[in-house]
N, C-alpha and C positions, 0 to 999 in steps of 0.2 A: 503493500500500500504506500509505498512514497515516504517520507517525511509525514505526519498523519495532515498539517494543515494543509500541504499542497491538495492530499488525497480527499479533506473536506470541502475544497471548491468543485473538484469537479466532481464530488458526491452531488451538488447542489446543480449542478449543471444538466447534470441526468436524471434528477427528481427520483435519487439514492439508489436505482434501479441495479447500479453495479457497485456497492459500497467495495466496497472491498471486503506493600502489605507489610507484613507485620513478620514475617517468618521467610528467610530467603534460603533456598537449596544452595549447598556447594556445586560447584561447576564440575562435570566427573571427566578425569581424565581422559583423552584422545584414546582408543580401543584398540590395543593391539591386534595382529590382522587375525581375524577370524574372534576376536574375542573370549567372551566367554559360552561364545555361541555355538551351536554344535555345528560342523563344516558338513552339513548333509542338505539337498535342496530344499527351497522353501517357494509357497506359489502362494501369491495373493491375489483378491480380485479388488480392482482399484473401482473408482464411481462413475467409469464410462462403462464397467461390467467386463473389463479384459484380467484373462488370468496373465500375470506375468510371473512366470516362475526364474529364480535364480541357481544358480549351482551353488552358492551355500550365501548362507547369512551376510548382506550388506555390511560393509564396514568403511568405505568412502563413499560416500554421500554427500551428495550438493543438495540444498534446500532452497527452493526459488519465494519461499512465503515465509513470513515469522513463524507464523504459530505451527508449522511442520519444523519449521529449524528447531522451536523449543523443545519441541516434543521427541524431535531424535537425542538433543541433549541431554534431558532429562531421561532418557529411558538409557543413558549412558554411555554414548558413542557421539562423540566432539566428529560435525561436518568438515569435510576439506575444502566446500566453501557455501555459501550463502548471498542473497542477493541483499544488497547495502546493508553491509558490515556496522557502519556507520548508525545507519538506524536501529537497527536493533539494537545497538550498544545503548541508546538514548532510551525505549520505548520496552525494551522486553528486560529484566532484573531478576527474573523468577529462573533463569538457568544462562547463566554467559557465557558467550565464546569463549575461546582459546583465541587469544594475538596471532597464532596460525594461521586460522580460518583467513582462505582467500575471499576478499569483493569481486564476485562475479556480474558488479552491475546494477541496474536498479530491478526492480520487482514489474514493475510494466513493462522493462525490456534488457533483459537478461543477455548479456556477451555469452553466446552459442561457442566463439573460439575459445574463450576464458572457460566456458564450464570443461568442455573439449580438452584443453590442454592440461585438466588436472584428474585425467581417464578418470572418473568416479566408476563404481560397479553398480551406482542407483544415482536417480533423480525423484527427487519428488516435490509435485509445482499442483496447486489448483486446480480447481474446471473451470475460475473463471478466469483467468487467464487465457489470453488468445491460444485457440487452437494449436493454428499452425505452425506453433510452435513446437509441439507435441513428435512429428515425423520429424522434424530437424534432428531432435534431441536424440529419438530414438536410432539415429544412423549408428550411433556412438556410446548407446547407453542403456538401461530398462529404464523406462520413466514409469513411476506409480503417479497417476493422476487423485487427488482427495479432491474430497466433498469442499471443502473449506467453511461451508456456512450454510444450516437449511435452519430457515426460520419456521417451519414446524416441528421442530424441537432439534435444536440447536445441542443442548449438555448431550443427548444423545449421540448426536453426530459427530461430536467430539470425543467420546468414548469411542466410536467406533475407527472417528481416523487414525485414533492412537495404535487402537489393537492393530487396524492394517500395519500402520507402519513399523510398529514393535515384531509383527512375527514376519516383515523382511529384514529386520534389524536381528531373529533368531533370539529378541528381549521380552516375550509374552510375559515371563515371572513376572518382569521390572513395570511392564505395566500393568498387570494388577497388582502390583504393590500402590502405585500410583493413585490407579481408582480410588482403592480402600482408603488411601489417605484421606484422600478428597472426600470419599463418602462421611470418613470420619470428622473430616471439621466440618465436615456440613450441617452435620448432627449435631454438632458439636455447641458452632454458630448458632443454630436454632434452637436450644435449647438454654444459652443463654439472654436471646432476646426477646423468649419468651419469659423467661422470670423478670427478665427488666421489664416484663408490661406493655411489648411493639411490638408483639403478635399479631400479625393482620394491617398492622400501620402503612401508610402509602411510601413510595420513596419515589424518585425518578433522578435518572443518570443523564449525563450528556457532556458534549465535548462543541467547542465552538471555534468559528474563526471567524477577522474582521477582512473585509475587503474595501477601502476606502471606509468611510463614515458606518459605512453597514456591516453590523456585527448577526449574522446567522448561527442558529444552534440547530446540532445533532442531536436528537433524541433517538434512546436507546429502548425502545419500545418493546412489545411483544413480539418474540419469538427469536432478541436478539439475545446472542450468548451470556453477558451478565443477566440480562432479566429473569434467564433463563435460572442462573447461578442463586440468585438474591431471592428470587420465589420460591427455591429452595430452602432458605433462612428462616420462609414463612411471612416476607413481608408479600404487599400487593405492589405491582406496577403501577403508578398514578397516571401516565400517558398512554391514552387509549386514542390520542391523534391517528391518523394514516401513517402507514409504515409499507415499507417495501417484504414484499413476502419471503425473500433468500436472507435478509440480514437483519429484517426488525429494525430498521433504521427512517426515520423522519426528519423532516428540516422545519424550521420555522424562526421565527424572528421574537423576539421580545415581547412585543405584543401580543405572542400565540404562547405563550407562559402565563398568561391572565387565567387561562381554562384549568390551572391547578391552585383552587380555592380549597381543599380541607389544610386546616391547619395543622394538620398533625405530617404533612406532607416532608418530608426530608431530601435535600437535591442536592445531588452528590456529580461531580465533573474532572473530569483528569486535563491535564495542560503539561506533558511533560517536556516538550518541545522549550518552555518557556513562556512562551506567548499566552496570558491567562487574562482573556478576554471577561471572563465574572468579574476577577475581581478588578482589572484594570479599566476594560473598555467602558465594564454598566455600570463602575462606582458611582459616577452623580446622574443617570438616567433613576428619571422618578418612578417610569412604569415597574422594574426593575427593581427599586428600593420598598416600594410600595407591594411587591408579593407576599404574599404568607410565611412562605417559606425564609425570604431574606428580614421580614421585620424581626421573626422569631429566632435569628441566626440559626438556624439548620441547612445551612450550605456546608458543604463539606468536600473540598480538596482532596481527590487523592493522592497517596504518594507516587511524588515520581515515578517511571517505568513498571506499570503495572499494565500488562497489555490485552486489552479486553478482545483480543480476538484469540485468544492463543490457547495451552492446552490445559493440563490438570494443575501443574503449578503454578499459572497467573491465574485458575478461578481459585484458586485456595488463597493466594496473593489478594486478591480480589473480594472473598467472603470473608476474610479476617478484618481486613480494613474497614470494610460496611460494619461488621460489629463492632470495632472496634469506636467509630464514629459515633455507634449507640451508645455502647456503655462506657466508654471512656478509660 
């Protein structure tokens, strides 16, 4: 997805149709070849429905998307490279490179000779990523194509890209270690913000950026992957605006934040880029100061690099923080 502000203009341009904590994992070392993986074949079927089978467990891997680069991380095996290095170092915290990892490029348009020149024995990129790029890659390589984002149910879908990816990675153990984690502080989450008494209570997420005098927010609506995450916790979504059906994602301006009236509303926003359009751009806009939610300060920053598209360790990143914002 770009830098995330570049990727929220032309979210806005396309009427979001192609959108794109508290506790941080150590980074696990680069995987010797073959690992700890058994060197026997392994065949996955990826979300175009192709089986790709390998002659044994992946262990160079290029990642063309963040939340597929976390999720090889995290389940153990450090990529030989990834598309804007750079970004992700900003945006994703919940599993980091190795200073090894090569930049193959950006994520909208990936150096084909760059990934080439570092022979990986797997690729793994998006469906929504341009096609065509798909038979380039494979001249050279097995591409697993993932889901990246289905907004009728999202936490699902992300369970599931892991598992693909984990048993070409020969890592099934290491992601259901993962899940259960996750299952655990979910429960975990819930159960304390239910004794605090925000059982049921509204929250709403979002991310914004300004262009000239006009500042537009992203709302993270139903069936995007935090809301997905945080209705888990047991809270409700308060944005029930229009959303795009693949990412749960909406736009609207300042003015279209009046339609969250319950006070008990809590509105939570990430700015990890720097650029923090709440508190900077709407500090003296009245419409703005005047919501519910900002008279009763329940605005709530999250920490830096916590990346809401990503896998089991940025929604644990991610459910920690929200409670943490409840109960303090």
């Amino acid at each position: 997805m770009i830098p995330l502000r570049t990727a929220l203009v032309a979210v806005a341009s396309i009427a979001v149709l192609a959108a794109c904590g508290t506790t941080e994992a150590a980074a696990p070392e680069p995987a010797a070849s073959g690992g700890t993986a058994s060197a026997a074949p392994v065949t996955v079927t990826d979300s175009r429905g192709k089986q790709i089978t390998l002659d044994r467990p992946a262990t160079k891997v290029v990642a063309l998307e963040w939340g597929e680069a976390e999720m090889v991380v995290s389940l153990g095996v450090m990529p030989i490279g990834v598309a804007d290095t750079k970004g992700y170092g900003t945006w994703v915290t919940a599993a980091k490179l190795d200073p090894s990892v090569k930049d193959v490029g950006t994520r909208q348009e990936p150096s084909v000779d760059s990934i080439a020149a570092l022979q990986p024995d797997l690729i793994v990129m998006e469906t929504s990523r341009d096609s065509a790029l798909v038979p380039q890659l494979e001249k050279f390589a097995p591409v697993v194509v993932m889901t990246g984002s289905d907004g009728s149910d999202n936490l699902g879908r992300m369970r599931k890209d892991l598992k693909t990816i984990a048993t070409a990675l020969g890592k099934t153990a290491e992601a259901d270690k993962l899940l259960a984690d996750l299952d655990a502080s979910l429960a975990d989450g819930k159960s304390k913000l239910a004794a605090a008494g925000f059982a049921g209570k509204p929250f709403v997420m979002a991310d914004g950026w300004k262009d000239g005098s006009k500042i537009s927010i992203r709302l993270f609506g139903k069936g995007a992957l935090v809301s997905d995450i945080i209705t888990q916790l047991g809270l409700v979504n308060g944005w029930t605006g229009e959303v795009d059906p693949v990412w749960g994602l909406g736009v609207t301006d300042v003015e279209g934040l009046t339609a969250l009236k319950d006070p008990d509303t809590r509105f939570f926003y990430n700015a990890s880029d720097g650029v923090d359009v709440f508190a900077d751009g709407l500090a003296s806009n009245a419409i703005w100061k005047n919501l519910p939610f900002v008279e009763k300060k329940q605005v709530a920053k999250l920490p830096d690099g916590i990346w809401t598209f990503g896998g089991p360790l940025s929604a644990e990143q991610y459910a920690e923080a929200v409670v943490k914002a409840y109960t303090g």
